[in-house]
Backbone of each chain as ProteinMPNN parsed JSONL, in Angstrom:
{"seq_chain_A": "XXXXXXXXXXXXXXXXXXXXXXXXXXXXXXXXXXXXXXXXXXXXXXXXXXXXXXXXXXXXXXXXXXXX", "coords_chain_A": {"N_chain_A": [[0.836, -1.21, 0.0], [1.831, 1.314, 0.783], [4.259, 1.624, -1.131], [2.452, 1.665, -3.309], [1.466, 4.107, -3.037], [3.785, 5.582, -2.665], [4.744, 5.207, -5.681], [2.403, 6.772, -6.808], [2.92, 9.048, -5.668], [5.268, 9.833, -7.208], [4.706, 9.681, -9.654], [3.274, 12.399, -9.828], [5.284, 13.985, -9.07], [5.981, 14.06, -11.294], [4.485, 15.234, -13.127], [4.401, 17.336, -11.691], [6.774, 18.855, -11.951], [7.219, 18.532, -15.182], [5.382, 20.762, -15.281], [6.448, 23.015, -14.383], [9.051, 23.356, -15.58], [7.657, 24.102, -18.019], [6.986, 26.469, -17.236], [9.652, 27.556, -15.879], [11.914, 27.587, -18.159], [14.777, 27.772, -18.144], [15.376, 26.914, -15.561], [14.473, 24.659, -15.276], [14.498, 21.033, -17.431], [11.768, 20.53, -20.043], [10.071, 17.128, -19.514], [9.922, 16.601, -22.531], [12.032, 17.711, -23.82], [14.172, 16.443, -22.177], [14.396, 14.112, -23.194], [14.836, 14.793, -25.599], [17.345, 15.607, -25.154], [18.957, 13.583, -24.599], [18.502, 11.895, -26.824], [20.054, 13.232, -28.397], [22.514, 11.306, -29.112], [23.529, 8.413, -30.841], [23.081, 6.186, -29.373], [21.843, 6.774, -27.295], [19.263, 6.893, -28.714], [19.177, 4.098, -29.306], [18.568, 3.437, -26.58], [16.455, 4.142, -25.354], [14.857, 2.701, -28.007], [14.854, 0.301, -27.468], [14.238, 0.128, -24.474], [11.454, 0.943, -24.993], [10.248, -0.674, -26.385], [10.733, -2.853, -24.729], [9.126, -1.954, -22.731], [6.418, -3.001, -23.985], [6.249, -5.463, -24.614], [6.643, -6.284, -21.999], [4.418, -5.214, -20.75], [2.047, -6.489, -22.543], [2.53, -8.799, -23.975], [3.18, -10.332, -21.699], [1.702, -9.821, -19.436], [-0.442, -10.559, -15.727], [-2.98, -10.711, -14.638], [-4.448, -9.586, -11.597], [-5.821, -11.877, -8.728], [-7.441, -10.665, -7.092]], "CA_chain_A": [[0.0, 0.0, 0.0], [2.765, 2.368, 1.128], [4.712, 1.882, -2.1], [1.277, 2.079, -4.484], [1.389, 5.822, -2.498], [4.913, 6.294, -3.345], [4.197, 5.456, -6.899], [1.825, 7.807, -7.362], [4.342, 10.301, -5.371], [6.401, 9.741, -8.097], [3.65, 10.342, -10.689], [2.794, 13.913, -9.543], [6.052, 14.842, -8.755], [6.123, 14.01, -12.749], [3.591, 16.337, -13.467], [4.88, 19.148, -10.992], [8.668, 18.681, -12.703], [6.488, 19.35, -16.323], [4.699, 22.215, -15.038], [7.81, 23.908, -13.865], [9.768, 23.005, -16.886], [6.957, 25.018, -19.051], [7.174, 27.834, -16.551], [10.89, 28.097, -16.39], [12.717, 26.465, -18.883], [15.713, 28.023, -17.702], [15.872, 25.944, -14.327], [14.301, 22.758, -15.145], [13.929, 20.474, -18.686], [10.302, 19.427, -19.726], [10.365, 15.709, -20.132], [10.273, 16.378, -23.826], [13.908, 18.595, -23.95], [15.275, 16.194, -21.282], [14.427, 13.153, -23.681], [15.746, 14.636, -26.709], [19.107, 15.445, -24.583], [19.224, 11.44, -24.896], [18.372, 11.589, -28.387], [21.395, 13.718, -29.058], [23.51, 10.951, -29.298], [22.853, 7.089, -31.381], [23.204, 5.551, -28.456], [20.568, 7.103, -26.706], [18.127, 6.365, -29.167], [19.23, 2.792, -29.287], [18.286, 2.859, -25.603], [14.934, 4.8, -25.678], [13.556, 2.069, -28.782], [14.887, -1.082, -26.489], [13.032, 0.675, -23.793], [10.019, 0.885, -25.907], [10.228, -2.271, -26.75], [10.318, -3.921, -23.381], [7.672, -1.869, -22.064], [5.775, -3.706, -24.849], [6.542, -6.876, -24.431], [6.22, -6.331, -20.432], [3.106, -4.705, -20.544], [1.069, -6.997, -23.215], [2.906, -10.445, -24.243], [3.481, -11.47, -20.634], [1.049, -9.238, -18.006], [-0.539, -11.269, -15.072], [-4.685, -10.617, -14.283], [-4.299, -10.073, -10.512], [-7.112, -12.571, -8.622], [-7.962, -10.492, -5.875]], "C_chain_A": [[0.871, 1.26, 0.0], [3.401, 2.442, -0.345], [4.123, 2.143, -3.655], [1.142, 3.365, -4.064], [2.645, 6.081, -3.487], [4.8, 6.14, -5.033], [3.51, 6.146, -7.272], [2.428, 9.303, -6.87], [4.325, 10.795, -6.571], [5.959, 10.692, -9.395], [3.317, 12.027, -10.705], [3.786, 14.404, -9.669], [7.134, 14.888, -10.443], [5.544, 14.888, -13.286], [4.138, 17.419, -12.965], [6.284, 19.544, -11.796], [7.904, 19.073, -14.631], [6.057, 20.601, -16.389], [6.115, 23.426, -15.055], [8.565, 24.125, -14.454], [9.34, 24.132, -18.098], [7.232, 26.427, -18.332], [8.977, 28.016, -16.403], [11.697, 26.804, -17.036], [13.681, 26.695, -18.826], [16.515, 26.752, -16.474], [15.748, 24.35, -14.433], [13.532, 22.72, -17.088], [12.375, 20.016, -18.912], [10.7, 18.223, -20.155], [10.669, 15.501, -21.729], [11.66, 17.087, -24.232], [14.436, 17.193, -23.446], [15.454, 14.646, -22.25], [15.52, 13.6, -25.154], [17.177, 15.081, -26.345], [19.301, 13.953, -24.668], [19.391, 11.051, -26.171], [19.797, 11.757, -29.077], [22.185, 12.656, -29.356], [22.647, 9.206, -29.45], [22.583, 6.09, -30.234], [22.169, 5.776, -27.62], [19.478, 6.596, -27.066], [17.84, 5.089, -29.299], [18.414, 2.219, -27.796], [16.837, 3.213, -25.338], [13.956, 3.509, -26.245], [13.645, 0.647, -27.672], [14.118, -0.78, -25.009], [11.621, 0.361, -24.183], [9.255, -0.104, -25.905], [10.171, -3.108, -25.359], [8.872, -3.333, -22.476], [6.566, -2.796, -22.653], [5.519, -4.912, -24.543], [6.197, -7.529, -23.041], [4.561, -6.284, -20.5], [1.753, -6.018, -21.659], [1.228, -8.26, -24.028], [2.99, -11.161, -22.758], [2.805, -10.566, -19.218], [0.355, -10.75, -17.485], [-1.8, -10.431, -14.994], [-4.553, -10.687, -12.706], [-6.089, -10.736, -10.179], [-8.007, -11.77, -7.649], [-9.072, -8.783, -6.733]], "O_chain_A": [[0.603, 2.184, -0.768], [3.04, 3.472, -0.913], [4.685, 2.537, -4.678], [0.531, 3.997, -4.926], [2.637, 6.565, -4.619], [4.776, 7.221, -5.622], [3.804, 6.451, -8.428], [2.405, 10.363, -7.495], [3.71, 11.761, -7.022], [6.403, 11.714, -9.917], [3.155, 12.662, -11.747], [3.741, 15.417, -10.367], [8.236, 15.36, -10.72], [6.211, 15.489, -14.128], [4.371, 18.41, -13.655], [6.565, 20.698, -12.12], [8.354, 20.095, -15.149], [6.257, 21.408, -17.297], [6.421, 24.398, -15.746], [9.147, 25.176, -14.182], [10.086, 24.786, -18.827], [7.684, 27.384, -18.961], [9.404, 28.914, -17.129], [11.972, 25.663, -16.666], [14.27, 25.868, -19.523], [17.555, 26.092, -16.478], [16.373, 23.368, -14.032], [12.786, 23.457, -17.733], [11.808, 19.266, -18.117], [11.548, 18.104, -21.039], [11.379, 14.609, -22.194], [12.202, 16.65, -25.247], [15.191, 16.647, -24.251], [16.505, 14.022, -22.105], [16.519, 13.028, -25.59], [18.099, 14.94, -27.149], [20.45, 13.608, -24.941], [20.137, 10.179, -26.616], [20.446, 11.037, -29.836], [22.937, 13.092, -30.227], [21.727, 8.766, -28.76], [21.757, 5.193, -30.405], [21.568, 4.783, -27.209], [18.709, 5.987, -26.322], [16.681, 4.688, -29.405], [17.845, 1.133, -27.681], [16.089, 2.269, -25.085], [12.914, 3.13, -25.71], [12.654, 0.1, -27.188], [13.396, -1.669, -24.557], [10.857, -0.43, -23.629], [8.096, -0.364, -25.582], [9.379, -4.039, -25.217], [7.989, -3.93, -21.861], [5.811, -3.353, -21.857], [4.398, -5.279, -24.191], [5.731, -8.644, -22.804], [3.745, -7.188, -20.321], [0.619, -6.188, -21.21], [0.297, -8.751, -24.667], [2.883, -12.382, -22.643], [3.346, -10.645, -18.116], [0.381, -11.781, -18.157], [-1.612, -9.268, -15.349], [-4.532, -11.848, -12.298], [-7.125, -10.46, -10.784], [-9.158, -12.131, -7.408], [-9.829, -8.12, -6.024]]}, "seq_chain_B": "XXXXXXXXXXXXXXXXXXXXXXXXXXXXXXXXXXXXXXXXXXXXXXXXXXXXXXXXXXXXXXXXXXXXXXXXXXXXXXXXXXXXXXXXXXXXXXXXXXXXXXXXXXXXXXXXXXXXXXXXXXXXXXXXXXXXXXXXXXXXXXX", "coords_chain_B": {"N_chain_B": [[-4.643, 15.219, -42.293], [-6.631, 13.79, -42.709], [-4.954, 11.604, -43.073], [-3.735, 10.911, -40.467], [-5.966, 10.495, -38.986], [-7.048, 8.289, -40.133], [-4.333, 6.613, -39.414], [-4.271, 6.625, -36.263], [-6.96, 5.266, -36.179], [-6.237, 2.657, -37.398], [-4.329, 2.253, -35.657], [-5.702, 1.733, -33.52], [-7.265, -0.14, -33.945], [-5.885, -2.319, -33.875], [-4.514, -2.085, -31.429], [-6.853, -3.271, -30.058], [-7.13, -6.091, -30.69], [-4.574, -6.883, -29.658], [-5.134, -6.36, -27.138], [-7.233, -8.514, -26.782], [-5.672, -10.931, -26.984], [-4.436, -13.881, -25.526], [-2.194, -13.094, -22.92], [1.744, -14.302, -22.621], [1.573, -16.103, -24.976], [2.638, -17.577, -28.32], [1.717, -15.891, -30.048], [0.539, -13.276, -29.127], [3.199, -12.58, -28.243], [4.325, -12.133, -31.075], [2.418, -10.218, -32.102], [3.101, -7.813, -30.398], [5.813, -7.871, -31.099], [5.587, -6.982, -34.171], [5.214, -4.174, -34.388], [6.964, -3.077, -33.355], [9.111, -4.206, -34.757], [8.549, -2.734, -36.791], [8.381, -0.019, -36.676], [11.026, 0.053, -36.148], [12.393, -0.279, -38.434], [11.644, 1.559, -40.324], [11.791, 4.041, -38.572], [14.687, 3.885, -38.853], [15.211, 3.803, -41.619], [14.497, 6.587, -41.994], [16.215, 7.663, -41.493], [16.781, 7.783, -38.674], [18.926, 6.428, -36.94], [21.433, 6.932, -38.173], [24.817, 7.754, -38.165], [26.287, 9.429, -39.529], [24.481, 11.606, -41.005], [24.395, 14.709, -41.473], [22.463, 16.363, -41.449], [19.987, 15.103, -39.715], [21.597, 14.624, -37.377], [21.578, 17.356, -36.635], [18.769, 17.87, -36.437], [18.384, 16.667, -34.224], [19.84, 17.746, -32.574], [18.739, 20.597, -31.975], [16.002, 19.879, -31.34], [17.382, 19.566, -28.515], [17.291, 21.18, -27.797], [18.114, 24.094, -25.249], [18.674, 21.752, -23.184], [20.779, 20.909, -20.364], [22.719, 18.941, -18.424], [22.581, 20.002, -15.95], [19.731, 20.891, -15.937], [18.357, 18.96, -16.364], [18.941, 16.86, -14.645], [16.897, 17.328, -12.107], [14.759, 15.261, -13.578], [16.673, 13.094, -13.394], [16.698, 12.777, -11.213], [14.326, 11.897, -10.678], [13.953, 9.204, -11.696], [15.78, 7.788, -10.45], [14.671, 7.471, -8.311], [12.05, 5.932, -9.173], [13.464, 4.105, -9.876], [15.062, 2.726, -7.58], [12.825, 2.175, -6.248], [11.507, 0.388, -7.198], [13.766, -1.431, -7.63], [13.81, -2.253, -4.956], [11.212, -2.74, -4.527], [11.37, -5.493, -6.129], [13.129, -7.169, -4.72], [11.723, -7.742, -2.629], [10.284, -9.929, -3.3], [8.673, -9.243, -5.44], [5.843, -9.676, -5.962], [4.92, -8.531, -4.143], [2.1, -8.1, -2.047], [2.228, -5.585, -0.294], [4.656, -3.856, -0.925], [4.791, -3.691, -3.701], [5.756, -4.042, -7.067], [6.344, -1.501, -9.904], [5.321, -3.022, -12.365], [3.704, -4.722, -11.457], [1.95, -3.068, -10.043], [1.138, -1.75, -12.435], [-0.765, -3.767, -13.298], [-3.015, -4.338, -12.425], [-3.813, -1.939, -13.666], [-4.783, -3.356, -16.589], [-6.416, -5.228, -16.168], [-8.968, -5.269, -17.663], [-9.996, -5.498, -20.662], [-10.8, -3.587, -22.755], [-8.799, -1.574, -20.938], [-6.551, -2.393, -21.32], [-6.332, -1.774, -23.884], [-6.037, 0.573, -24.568], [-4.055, 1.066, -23.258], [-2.498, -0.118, -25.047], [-2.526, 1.128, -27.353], [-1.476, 3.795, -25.819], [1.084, 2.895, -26.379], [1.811, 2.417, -28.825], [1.144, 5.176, -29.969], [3.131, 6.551, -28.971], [5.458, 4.951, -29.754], [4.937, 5.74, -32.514], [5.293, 8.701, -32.724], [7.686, 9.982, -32.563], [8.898, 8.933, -35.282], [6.727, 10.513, -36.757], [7.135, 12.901, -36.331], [9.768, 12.85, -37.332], [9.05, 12.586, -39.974], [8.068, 14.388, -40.765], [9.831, 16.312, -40.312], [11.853, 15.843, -42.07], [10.437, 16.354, -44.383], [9.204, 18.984, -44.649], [12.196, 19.666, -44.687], [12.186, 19.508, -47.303], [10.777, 20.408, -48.889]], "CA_chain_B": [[-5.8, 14.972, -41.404], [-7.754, 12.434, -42.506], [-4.362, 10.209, -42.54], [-4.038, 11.2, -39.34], [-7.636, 9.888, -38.452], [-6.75, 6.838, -40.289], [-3.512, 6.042, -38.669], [-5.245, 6.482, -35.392], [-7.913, 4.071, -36.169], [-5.635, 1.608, -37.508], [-3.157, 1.822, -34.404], [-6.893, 1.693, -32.531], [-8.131, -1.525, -34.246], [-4.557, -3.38, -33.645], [-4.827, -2.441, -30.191], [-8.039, -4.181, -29.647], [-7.016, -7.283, -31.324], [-3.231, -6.962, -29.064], [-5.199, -6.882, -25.962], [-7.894, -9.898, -26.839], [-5.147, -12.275, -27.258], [-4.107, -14.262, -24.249], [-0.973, -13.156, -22.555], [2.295, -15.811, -22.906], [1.316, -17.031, -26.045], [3.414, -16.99, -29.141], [0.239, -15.052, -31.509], [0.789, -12.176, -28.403], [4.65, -12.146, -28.582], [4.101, -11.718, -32.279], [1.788, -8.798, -31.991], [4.11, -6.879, -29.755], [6.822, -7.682, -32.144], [5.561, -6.596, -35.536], [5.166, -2.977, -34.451], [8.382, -2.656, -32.693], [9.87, -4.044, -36.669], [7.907, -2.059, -38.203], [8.752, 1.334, -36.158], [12.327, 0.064, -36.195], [12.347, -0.734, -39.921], [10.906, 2.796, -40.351], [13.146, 5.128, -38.171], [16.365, 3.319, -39.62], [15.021, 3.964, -43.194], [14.289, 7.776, -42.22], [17.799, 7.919, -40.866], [17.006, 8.059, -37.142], [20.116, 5.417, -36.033], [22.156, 7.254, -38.615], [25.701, 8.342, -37.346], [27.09, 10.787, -40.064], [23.732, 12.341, -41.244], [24.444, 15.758, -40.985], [20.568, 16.933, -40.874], [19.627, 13.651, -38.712], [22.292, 15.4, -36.256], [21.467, 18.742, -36.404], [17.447, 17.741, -36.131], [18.268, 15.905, -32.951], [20.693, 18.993, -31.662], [17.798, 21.267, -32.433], [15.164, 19.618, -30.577], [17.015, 19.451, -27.228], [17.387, 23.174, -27.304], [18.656, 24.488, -24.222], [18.773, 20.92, -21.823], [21.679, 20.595, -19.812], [23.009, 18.158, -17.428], [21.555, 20.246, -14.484], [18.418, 21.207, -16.025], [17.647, 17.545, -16.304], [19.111, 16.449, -12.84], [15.53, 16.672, -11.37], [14.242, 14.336, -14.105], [17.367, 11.855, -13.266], [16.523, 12.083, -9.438], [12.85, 10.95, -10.245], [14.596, 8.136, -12.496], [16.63, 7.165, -9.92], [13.567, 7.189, -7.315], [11.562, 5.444, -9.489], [14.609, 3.386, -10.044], [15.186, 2.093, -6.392], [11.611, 1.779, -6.114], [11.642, -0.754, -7.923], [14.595, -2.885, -6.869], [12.764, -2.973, -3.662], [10.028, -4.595, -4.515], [11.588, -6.809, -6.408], [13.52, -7.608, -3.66], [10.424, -8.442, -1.482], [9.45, -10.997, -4.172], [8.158, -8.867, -6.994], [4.608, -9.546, -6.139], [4.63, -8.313, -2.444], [1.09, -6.691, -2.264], [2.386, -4.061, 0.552], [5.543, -2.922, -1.764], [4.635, -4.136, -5.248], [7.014, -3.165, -8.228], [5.527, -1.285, -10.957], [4.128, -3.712, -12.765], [2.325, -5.45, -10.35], [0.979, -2.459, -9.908], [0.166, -1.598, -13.578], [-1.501, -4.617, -13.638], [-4.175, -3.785, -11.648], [-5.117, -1.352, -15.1], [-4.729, -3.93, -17.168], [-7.713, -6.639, -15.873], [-9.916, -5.383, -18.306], [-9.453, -5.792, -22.045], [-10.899, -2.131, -22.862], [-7.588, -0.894, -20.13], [-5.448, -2.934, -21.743], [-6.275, -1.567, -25.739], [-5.887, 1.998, -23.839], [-2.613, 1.402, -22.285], [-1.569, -0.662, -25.808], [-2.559, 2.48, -28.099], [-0.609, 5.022, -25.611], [2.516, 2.48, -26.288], [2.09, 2.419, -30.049], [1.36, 6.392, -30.283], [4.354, 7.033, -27.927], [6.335, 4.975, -30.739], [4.89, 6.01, -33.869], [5.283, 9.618, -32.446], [9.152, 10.271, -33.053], [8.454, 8.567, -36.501], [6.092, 11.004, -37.275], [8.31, 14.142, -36.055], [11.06, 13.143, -37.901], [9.132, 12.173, -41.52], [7.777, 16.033, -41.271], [11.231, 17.528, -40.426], [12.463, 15.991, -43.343], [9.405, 16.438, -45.868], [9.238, 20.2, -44.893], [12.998, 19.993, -45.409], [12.566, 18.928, -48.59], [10.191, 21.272, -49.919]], "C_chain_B": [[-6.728, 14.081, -41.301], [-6.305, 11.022, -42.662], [-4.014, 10.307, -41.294], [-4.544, 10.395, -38.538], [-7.032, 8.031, -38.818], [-5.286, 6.082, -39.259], [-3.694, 5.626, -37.581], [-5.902, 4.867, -35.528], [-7.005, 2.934, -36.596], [-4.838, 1.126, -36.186], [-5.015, 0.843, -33.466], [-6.845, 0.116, -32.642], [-7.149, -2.566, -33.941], [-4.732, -3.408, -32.381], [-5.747, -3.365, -29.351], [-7.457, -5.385, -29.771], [-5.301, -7.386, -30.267], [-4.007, -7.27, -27.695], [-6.209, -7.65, -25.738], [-6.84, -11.022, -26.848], [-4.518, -12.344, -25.469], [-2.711, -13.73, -23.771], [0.177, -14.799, -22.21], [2.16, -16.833, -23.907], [2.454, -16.868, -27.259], [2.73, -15.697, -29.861], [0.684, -13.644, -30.284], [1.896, -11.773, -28.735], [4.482, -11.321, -30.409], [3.895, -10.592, -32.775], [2.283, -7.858, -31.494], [5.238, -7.097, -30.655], [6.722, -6.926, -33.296], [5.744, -4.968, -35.713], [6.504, -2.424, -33.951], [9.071, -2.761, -34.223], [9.571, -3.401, -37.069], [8.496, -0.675, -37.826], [10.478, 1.374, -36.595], [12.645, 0.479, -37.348], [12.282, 0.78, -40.464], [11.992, 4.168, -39.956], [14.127, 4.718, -38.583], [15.867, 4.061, -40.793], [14.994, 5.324, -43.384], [15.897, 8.538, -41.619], [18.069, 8.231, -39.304], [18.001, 7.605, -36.592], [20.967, 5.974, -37.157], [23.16, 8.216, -37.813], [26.418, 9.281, -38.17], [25.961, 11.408, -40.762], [23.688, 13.323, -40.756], [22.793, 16.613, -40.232], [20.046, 16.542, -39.828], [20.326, 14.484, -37.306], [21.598, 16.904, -35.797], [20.152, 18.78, -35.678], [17.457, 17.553, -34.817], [18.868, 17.094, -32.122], [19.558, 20.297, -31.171], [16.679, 20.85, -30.894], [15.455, 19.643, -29.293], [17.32, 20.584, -27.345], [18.289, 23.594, -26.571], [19.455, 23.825, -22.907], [20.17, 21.081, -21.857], [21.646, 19.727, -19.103], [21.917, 18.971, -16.122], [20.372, 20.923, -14.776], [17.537, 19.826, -16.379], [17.703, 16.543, -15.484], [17.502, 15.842, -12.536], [14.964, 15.433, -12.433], [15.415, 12.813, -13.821], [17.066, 11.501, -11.757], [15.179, 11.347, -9.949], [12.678, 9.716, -10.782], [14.76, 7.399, -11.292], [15.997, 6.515, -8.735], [13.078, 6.193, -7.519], [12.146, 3.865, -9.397], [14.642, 2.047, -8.94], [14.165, 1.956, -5.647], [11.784, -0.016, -6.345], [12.374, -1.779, -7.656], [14.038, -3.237, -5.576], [11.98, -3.806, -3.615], [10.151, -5.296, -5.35], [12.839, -7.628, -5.619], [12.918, -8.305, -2.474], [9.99, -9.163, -2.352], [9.157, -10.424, -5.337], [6.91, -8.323, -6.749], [3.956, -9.208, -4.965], [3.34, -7.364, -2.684], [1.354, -5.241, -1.207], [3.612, -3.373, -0.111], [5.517, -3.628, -2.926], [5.652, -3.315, -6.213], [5.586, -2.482, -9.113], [4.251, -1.69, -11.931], [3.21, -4.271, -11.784], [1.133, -4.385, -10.148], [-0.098, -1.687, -11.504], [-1.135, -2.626, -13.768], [-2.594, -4.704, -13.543], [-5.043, -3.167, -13.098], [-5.018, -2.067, -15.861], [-5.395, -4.972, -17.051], [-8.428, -6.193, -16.957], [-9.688, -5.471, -20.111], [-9.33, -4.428, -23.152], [-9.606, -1.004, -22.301], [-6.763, -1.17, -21.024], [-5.533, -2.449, -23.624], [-5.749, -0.432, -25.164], [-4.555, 2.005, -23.798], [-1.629, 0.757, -24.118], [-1.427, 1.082, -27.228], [-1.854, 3.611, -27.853], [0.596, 4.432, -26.038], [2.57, 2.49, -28.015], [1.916, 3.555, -30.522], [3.04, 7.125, -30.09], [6.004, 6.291, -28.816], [6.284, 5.359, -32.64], [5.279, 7.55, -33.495], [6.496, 10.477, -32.947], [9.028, 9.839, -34.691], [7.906, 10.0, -37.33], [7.142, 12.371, -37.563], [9.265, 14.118, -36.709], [10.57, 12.802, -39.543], [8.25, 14.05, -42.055], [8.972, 16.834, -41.379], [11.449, 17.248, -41.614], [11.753, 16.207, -44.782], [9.117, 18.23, -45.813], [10.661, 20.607, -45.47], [13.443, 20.261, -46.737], [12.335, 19.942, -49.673], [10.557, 23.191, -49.793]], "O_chain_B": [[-7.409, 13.662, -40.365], [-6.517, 9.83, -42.444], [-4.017, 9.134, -40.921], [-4.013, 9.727, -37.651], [-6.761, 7.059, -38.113], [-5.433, 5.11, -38.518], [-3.46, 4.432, -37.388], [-5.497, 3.77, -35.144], [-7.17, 2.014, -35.795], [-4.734, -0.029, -35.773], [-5.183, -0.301, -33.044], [-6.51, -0.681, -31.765], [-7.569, -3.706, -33.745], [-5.078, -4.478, -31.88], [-5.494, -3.993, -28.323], [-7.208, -5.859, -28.662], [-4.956, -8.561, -30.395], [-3.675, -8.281, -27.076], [-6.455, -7.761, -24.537], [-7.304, -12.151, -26.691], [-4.279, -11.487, -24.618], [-1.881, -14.132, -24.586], [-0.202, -15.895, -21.797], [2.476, -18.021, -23.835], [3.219, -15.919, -27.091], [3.333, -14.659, -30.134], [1.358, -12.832, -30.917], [1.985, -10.764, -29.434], [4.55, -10.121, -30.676], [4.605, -9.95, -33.549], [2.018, -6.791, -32.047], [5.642, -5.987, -31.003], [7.663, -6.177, -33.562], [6.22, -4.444, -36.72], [6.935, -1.314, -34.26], [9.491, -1.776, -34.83], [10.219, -3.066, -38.06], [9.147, -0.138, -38.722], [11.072, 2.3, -37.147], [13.184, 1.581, -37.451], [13.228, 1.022, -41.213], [12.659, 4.929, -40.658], [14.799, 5.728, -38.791], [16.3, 5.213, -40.816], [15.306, 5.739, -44.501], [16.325, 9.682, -41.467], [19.077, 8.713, -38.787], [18.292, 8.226, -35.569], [21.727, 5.012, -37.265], [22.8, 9.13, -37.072], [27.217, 10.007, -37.576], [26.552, 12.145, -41.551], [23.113, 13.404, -39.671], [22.358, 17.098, -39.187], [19.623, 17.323, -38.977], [19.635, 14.879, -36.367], [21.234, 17.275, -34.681], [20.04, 19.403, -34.622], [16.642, 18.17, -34.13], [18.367, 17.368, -31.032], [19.646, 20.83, -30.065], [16.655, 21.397, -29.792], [14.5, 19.718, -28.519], [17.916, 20.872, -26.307], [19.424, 23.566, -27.047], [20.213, 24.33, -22.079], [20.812, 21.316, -22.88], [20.493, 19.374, -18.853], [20.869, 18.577, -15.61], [19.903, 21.601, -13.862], [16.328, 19.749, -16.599], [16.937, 15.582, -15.417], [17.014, 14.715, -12.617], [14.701, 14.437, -11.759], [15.016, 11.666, -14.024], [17.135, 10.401, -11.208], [15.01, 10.182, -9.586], [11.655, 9.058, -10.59], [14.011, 6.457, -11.034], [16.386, 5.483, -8.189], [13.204, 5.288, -6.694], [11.585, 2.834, -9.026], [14.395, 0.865, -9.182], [14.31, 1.651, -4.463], [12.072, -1.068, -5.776], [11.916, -2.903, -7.452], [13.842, -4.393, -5.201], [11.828, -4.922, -3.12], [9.158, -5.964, -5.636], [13.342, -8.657, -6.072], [13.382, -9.106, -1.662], [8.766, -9.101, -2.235], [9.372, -11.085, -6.353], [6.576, -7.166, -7.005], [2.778, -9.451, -4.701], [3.35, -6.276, -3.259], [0.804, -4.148, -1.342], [3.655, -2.169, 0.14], [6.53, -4.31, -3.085], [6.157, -2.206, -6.038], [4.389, -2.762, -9.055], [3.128, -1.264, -12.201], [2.015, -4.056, -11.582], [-0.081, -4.582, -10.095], [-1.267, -1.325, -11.637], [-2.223, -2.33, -14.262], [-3.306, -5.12, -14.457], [-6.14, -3.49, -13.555], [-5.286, -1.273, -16.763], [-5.083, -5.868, -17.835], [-8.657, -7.257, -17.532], [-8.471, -5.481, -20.3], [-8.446, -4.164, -23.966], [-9.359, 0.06, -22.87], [-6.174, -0.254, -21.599], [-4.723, -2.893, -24.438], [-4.532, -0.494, -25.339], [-3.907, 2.929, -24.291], [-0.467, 1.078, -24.37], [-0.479, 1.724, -27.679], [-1.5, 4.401, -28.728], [1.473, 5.284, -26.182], [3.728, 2.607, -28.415], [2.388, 3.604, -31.658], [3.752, 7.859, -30.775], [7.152, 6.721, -28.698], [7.102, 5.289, -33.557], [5.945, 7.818, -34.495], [6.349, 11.497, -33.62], [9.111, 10.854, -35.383], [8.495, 10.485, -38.295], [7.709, 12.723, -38.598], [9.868, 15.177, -36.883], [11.461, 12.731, -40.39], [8.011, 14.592, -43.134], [9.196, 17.737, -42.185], [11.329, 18.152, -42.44], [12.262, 16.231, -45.903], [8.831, 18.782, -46.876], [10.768, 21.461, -46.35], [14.414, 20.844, -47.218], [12.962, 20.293, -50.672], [10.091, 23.965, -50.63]]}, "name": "protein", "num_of_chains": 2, "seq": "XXXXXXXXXXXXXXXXXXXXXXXXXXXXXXXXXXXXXXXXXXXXXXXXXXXXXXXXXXXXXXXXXXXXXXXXXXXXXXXXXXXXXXXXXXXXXXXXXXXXXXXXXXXXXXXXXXXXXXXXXXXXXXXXXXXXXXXXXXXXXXXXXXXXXXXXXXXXXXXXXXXXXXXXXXXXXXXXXXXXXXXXXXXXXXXXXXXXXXXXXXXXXXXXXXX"}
């Protein structure tokens, strides 16, 4: 329960880190700058699509139906 | 605009049909595969994994604008949060219901078959997306 909280922490403090990003883009990246700082370089993007790709594969070849 | 619409609906109608099939099957694996080739297949061909494409470079230099190392800090702390989240509870088993990992807890949106087209459509927008961005840079380049 405690760590389904902190997960959604996490979540907001995803949203507040966006917000803040649009309002100064000086101090902080929005998720979309801070991704294509990753992009900058082949290697990045190599890691981004293998990313991609396992969310994929996680999320909808091998999820679990909890019973409860 | 109306390919747009169509692309959409096509990603839509795959989704459906991605999250009717049983999970652990090969026909699933499959379905999560073809779009990952196909995206791959796709950004290679538009020169996204290209290493001396001057444009390809520049496009990518372009887009991060301004980021720096410490203007993207906070996004590596909530990485890193997220991060050691995670080894935790998969340290308590994986499937601990009082510190569950991620998934366990996605999973939860994913009982229903309607969640699960939802969650498969944000993952096939979220890769056709860069695709898209980079077959306009270079078709406005063009013209």
């Amino acid at each position: 329960m405690l760590a389904t909280a902190l997960w959604s922490v996490l979540l907001v403090a995803g949203v507040l880190l966006e917000v803040l990003g649009r309002l100064r883009p000086n101090r902080v990246s929005t998720l979309n700058r801070a991704v294509a700082m990753i992009e900058r370089r082949v290697s990045g993007r190599v890691v981004l699509i293998l990313l991609w790709a396992l969310v994929g594969f996680h999320l909808f070849a091998r999820y679990t139906i909890p019973h409860s | 605009m109306k390919r747009t619409i169509l692309v959409v609906g096509i990603l839509t109608g795959y989704s459906w049909a991605t999250a009717g099939v049983a999970p652990f099957t090969a026909f699933s694996y499959c379905l999560v595969a073809f779009p990952c080739v196909a995206f791959v297949a796709a950004y290679t061909r538009m020169g996204g994994l290209s290493t001396d494409d001057v444009k390809v470079r520049e496009y990518f230099q372009r887009r991060a604008g301004g980021a720096t190392l410490s203007t993207v800090a906070p996004w590596m702390a909530l990485l890193s949060a997220a991060a050691a989240l995670e080894i935790v509870g998969l340290m308590l088993g994986g499937r601990s219901t009082s510190v569950p990992t991620l998934s366990t807890t996605v999973d939860h949106l994913l009982a229903e078959r309607w969640e699960r087209c939802l969650f498969c459509l944000a993952w096939l927008l979220a890769g056709a997306f860069p695709l898209h961005r980079l077959w306009q840079q270079f078709r406005t380049g063009e013209s």
